[in-house]
C-alpha positions in Angstrom: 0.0 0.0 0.0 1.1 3.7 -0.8 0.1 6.7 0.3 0.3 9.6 -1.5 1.4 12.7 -1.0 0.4 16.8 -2.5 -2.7 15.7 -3.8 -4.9 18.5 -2.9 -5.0 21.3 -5.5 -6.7 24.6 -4.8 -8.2 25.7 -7.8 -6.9 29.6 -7.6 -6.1 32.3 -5.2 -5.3 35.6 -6.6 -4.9 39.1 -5.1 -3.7 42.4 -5.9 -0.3 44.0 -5.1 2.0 46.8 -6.8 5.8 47.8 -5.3 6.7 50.9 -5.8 9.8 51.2 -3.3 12.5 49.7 -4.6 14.3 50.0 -1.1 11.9 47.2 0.3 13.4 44.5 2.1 10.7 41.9 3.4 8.7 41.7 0.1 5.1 40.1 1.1 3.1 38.2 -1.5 -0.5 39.4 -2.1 -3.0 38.6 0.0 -5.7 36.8 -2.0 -8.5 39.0 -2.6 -9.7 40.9 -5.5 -9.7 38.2 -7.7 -9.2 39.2 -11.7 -12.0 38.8 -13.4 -10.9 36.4 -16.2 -8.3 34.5 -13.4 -5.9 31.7 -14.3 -6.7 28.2 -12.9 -5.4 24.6 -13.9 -7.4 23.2 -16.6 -5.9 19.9 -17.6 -3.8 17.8 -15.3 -1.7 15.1 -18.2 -0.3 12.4 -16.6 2.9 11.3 -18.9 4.5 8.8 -17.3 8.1 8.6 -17.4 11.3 8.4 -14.9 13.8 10.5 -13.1 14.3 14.2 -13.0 13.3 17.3 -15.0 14.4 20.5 -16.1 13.2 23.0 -19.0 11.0 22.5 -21.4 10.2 24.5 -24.8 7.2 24.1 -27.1 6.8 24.7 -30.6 3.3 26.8 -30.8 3.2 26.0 -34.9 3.9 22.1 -34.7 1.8 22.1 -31.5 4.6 20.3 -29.8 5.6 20.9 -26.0 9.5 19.1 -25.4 11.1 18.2 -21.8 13.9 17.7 -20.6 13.1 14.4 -18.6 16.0 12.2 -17.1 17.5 10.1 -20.1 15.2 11.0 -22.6 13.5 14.6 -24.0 9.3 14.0 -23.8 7.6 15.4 -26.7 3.8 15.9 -25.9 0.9 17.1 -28.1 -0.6 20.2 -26.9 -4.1 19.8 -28.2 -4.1 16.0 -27.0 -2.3 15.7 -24.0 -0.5 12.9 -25.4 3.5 11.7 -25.9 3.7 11.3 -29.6 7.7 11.1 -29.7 10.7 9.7 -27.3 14.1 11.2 -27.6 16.5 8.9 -25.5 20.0 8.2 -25.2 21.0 11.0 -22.7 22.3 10.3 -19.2 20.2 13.6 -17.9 18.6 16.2 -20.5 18.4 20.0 -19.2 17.1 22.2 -21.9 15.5 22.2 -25.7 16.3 24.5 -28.2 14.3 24.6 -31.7 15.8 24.8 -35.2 14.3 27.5 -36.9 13.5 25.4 -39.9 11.3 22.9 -38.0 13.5 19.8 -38.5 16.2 19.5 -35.7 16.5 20.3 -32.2 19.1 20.3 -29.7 19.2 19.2 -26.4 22.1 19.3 -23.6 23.3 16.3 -22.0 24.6 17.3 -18.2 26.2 14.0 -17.4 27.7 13.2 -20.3 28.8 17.3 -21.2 27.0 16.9 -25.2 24.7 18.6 -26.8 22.5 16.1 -28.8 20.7 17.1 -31.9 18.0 15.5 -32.7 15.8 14.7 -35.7 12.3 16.0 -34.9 10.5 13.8 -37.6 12.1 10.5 -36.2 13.2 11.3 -32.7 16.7 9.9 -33.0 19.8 11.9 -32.2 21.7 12.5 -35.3 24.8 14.0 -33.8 26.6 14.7 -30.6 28.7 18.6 -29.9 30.8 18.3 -27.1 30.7 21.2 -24.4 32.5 22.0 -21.5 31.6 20.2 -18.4 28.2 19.8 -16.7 25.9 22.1 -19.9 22.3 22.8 -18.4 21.0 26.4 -19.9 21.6 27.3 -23.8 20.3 29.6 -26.4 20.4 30.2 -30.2 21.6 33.6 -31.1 20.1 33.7 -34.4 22.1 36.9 -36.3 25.2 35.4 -35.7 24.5 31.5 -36.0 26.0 30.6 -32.7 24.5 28.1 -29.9 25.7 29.3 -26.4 25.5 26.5 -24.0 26.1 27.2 -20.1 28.0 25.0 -18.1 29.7 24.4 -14.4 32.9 25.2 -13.7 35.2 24.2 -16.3 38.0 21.0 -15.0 41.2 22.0 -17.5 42.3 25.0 -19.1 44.1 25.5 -22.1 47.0 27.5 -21.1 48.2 28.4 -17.9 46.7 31.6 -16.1 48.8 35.2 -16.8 48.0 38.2 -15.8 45.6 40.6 -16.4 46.1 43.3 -18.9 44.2 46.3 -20.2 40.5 46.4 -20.3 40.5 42.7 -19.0 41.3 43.2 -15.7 39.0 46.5 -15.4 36.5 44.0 -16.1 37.9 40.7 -14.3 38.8 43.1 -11.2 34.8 44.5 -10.7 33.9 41.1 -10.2 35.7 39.2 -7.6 37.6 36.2 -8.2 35.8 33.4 -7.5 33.3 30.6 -8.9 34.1 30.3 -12.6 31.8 28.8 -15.5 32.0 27.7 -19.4 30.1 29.0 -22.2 30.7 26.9 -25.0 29.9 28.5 -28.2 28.6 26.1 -31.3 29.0 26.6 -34.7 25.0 25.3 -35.5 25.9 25.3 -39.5 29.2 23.5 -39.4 28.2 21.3 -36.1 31.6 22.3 -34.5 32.4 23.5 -30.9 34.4 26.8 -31.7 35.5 27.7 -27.9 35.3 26.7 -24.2 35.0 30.5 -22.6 35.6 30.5 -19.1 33.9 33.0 -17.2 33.8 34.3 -13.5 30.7 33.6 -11.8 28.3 30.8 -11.6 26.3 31.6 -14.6 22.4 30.2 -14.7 19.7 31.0 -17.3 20.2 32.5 -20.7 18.5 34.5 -23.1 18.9 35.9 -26.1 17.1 39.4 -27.0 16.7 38.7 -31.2 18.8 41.4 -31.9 22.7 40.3 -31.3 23.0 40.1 -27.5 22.8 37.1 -24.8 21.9 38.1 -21.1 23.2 35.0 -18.3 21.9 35.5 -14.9 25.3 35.2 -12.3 23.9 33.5 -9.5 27.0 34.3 -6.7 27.2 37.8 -8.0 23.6 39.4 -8.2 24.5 40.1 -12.0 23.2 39.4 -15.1 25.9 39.8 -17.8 25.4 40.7 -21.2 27.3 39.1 -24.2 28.0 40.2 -28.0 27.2 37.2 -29.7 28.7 38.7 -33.3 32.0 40.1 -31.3 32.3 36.7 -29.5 31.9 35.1 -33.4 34.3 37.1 -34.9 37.3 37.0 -32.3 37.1 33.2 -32.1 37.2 32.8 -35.7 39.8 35.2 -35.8 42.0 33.6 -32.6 41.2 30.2 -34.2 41.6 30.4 -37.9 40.2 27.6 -39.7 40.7 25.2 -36.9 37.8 26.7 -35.4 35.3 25.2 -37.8 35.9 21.6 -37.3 34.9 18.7 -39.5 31.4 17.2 -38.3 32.1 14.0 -36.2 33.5 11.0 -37.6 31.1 8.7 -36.0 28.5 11.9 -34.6 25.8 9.2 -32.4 27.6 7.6 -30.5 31.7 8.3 -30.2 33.7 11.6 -28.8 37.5 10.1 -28.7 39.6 11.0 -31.0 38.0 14.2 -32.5 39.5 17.4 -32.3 40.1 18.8 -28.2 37.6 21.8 -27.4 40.2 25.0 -27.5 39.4 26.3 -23.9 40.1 29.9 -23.5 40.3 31.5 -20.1 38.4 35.0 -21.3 40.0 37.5 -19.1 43.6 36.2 -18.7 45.0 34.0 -21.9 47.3 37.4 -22.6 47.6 37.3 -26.4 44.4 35.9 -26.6 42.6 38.3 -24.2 39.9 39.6 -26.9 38.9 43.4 -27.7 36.5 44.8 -24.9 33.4 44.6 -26.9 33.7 40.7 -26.7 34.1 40.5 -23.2 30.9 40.0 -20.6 29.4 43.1 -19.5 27.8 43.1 -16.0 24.6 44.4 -15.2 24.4 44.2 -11.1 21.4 44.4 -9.8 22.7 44.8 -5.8 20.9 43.2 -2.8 17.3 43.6 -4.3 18.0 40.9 -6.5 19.9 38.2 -4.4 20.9 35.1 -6.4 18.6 35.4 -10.3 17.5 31.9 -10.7 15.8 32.9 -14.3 15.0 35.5 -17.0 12.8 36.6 -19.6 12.8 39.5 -21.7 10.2 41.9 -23.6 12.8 42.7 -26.6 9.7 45.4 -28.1 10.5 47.7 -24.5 13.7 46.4 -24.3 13.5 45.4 -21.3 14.5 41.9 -18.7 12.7 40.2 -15.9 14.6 37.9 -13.6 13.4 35.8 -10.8 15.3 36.0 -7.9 15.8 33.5 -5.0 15.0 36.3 -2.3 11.3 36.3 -3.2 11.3 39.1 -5.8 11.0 39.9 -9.8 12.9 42.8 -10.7 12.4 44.4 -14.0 16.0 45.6 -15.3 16.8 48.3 -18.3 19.5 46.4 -20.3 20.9 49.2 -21.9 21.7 51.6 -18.5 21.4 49.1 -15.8 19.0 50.4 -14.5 16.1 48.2 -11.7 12.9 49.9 -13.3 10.8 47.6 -10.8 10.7 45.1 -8.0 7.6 42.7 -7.0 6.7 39.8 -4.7 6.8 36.3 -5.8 6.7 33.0 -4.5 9.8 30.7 -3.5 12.3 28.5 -5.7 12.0 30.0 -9.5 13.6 28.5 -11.8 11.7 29.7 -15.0 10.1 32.7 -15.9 8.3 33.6 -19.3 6.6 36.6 -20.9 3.7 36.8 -23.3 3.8 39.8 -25.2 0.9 39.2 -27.1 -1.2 39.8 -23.6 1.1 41.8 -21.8 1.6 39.1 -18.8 4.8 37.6 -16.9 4.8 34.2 -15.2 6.9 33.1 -12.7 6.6 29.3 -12.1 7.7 29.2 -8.0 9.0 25.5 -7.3 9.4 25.5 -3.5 7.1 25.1 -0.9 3.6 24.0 -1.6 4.3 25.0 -5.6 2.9 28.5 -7.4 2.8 30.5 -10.2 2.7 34.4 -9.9 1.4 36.8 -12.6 2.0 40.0 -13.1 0.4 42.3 -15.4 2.4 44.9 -17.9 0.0 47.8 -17.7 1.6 50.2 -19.9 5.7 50.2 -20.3 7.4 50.3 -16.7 3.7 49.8 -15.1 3.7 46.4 -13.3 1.5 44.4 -10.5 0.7 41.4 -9.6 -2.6 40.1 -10.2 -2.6 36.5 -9.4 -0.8 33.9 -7.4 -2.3 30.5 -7.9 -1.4 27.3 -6.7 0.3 24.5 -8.5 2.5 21.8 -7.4 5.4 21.1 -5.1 8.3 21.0 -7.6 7.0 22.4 -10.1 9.6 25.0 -11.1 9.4 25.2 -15.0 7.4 26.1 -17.3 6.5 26.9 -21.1 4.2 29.4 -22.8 1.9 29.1 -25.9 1.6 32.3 -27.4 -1.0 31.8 -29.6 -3.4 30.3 -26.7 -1.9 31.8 -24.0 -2.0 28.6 -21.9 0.8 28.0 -19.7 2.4 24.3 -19.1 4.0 23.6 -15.6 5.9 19.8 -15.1 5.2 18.3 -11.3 5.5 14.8 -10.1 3.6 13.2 -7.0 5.3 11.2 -4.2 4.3 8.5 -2.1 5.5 6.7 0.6 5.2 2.6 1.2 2.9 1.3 3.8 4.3 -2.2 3.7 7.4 -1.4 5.9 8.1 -4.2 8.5 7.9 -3.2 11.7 10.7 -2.1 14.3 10.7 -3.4 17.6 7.1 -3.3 17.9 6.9 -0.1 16.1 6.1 1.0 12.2 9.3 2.1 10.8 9.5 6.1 9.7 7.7 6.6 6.1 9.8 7.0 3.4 8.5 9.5 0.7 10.1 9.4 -2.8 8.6 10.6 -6.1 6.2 7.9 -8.3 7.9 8.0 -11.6 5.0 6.6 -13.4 3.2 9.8 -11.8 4.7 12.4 -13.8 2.3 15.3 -15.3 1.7 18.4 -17.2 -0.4 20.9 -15.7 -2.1 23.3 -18.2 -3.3 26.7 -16.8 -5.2 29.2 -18.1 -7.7 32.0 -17.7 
């Protein structure tokens, strides 16, 4: 016997709240009352099935395809059905999902085994591997420039020796403290080649790309989000490269990794000769103590502007181009995605920890924001996807049980044991 736990689901609480003072320091989420008029709620619970853990998900609004990142496979699910109508497998634990633009591929990091996997959206078979620097969760395609960015951990070798810091490197390197450092591999998509391991201070998160050249990477340790060239970055590697850069695709690209070319691994602020022109290098947005350790970000590229989800309980909307915190408001605990639908002017924040929630805040007008809704979801549930066309949300949330058939201890029943149900894994759709 097995009893379950997090079964109860409120169907919606909402309230009303608007921060104004960016100086707060105990932000309170809203009290629920004042419901919306059209509020969100959970209209379709799909159980999928599968095993292990979870990360992002992506969904493709024109193929009506949702994909997730789901232990050693990538689930791709039928929005109008509910139902798994493709399998990726082959990975030791997927992260993230990004979309070819012409409908065909996808690609999909590998943590465990430090790959990105592209896969064949028609069959569901990976058709190639990219290696990356250790640990890759987060990625995103910069389309002007070509170039996958994948975000890893710390990276385990360097290429050369550290030197010291020169010129506009350590300006840079010296206002952010030595510390935690992470890779950002940068791919080649056309040519299927790793061009550069980039090691970088801080223990980068999330990234974004803003359509229009840039990549924004939430520093976790730091309270930063740095910003990143993608053209500059594409145009010094080729140039510290040469023609090494662009690799031959892999001899055997399923299933073998020895014996193709090493990953150049270039330390970005102190490889000397190699140290590239300023405009390449990360620049730091900090956003200070109001904004203590950004889990996630969004971005509304028409107002140019970012939204990052923070782990002290707050969403701060950023100005990328000065720096500047434009607004600060309450939201629930353990973010680890945020999205925003420009088509109705609404930001979700999908709050993982504790009981589960998702909190929704309305863009008024440009730089007017409040928070409308906080509904209830799921323990764990910490990602999420939008469609833009429907405006339905999807969350990912599992539930756990414990055993009842433990043998008894000296007379007594033995402590329960709960552990997530596999088998019980779901997608929860909300909407208004």
């Amino acid at each position: 016997m097995r009893v379950f736990t997090s079964l109860a689901l409120l169907v919606c609480v909402s309230g009303v709240g608007r921060v104004t003072a960016i100086g707060q320091q105990t932000p309170i989420p809203p009290p629920p009352t004042n419901l919306p008029s059209h509020p969100f709620f959970i209209k379709k619970t799909w159980t999928i099935g599968g095993v292990g853990n979870w990360d992002y998900m992506t969904i493709d609004p024109t193929a009506r395809e949702l994909f997730i990142a789901h232990g050693p496979t990538v689930q791709v699910v039928d929005v109008d059905s509910g139902t798994v109508v493709g399998t990726v497998r082959g990975f030791q634990q997927a992260h993230a999902v990004v979309l070819g633009r012409d409908g065909t591929q996808g690609y999909a990091t590998d943590g465990q085994a430090a790959l990105v996997r592209i896969f064949d959206r028609r069959s569901f078979k990976v058709v190639a591997n990219i290696p990356t620097g250790p640990a890759p969760r987060s990625m995103v395609f910069e389309s002007s420039s070509g170039l996958l960015f994948v975000i890893g951990a710390q990276p385990s070798s360097r290429e050369e020796p550290k030197r010291a810091r020169t010129g506009a490197a350590a300006r840079i390197a010296n206002a952010t403290p030595h510390g935690a450092e992470s890779s950002v591999t940068v791919i080649d998509v056309e040519h299927r080649a790793a061009l550069a391991e980039l090691v970088i201070p801080g223990d980068l998160g999330f990234a974004q790309s803003d359509g229009d050249g840039r990549v924004y990477v939430t520093v976790r340790d730091r309270n930063q989000i740095i910003r990143l060239d993608a053209q500059a970055i594409g145009n010094v590697l080729h140039r510290i490269l040469g023609a090494s850069a662009k690799t031959m695709p892999l001899p055997n690209p399923v299933n073998a990794t020895a014996g193709t070319p090493r990953i150049p691994v270039l330390n970005w602020f102190s490889d000397g000769a190699k140290t590239p022109p300023v405009e390449a290098l990360p620049y730091a947005l900090n956003l200070g103590s109001i904004c203590e350790g950004p889990r996630a970000l969004a971005i509304d590229a028409n107002h140019s502007r970012l939204f990052a989800a923070c782990s002290n309980f707050r969403m701060v909307v950023l100005d990328p181009q000065t720096g500047g915190i434009i607004s600060a408001l309450p939201i629930g605990p353990g973010p680890d995605a945020i999205v925003y639908d420009a088509n109705r002017g609404l930001i979700f924040t999908a709050n993982g920890a504790g009981d589960g929630s998702v909190t929704i805040i309305r863009q008024d007008v440009t730089d007017t924001y409040s928070v409308t809704q906080t509904l209830p979801t799921r323990q764990h549930a910490r990602t999420l996807a939008i469609d833009p066309s429907s405006g339905n949300v999807y969350l990912t949330s599992i539930i756990s049980g414990a055993g009842m058939n433990t043998p008894m201890t000296n007379g007594r029943p033995a402590p329960l044991k709960v552990s997530p149900i596999d088998s019980s894994f779901q997608v929860l759709v909300v909407g208004n």
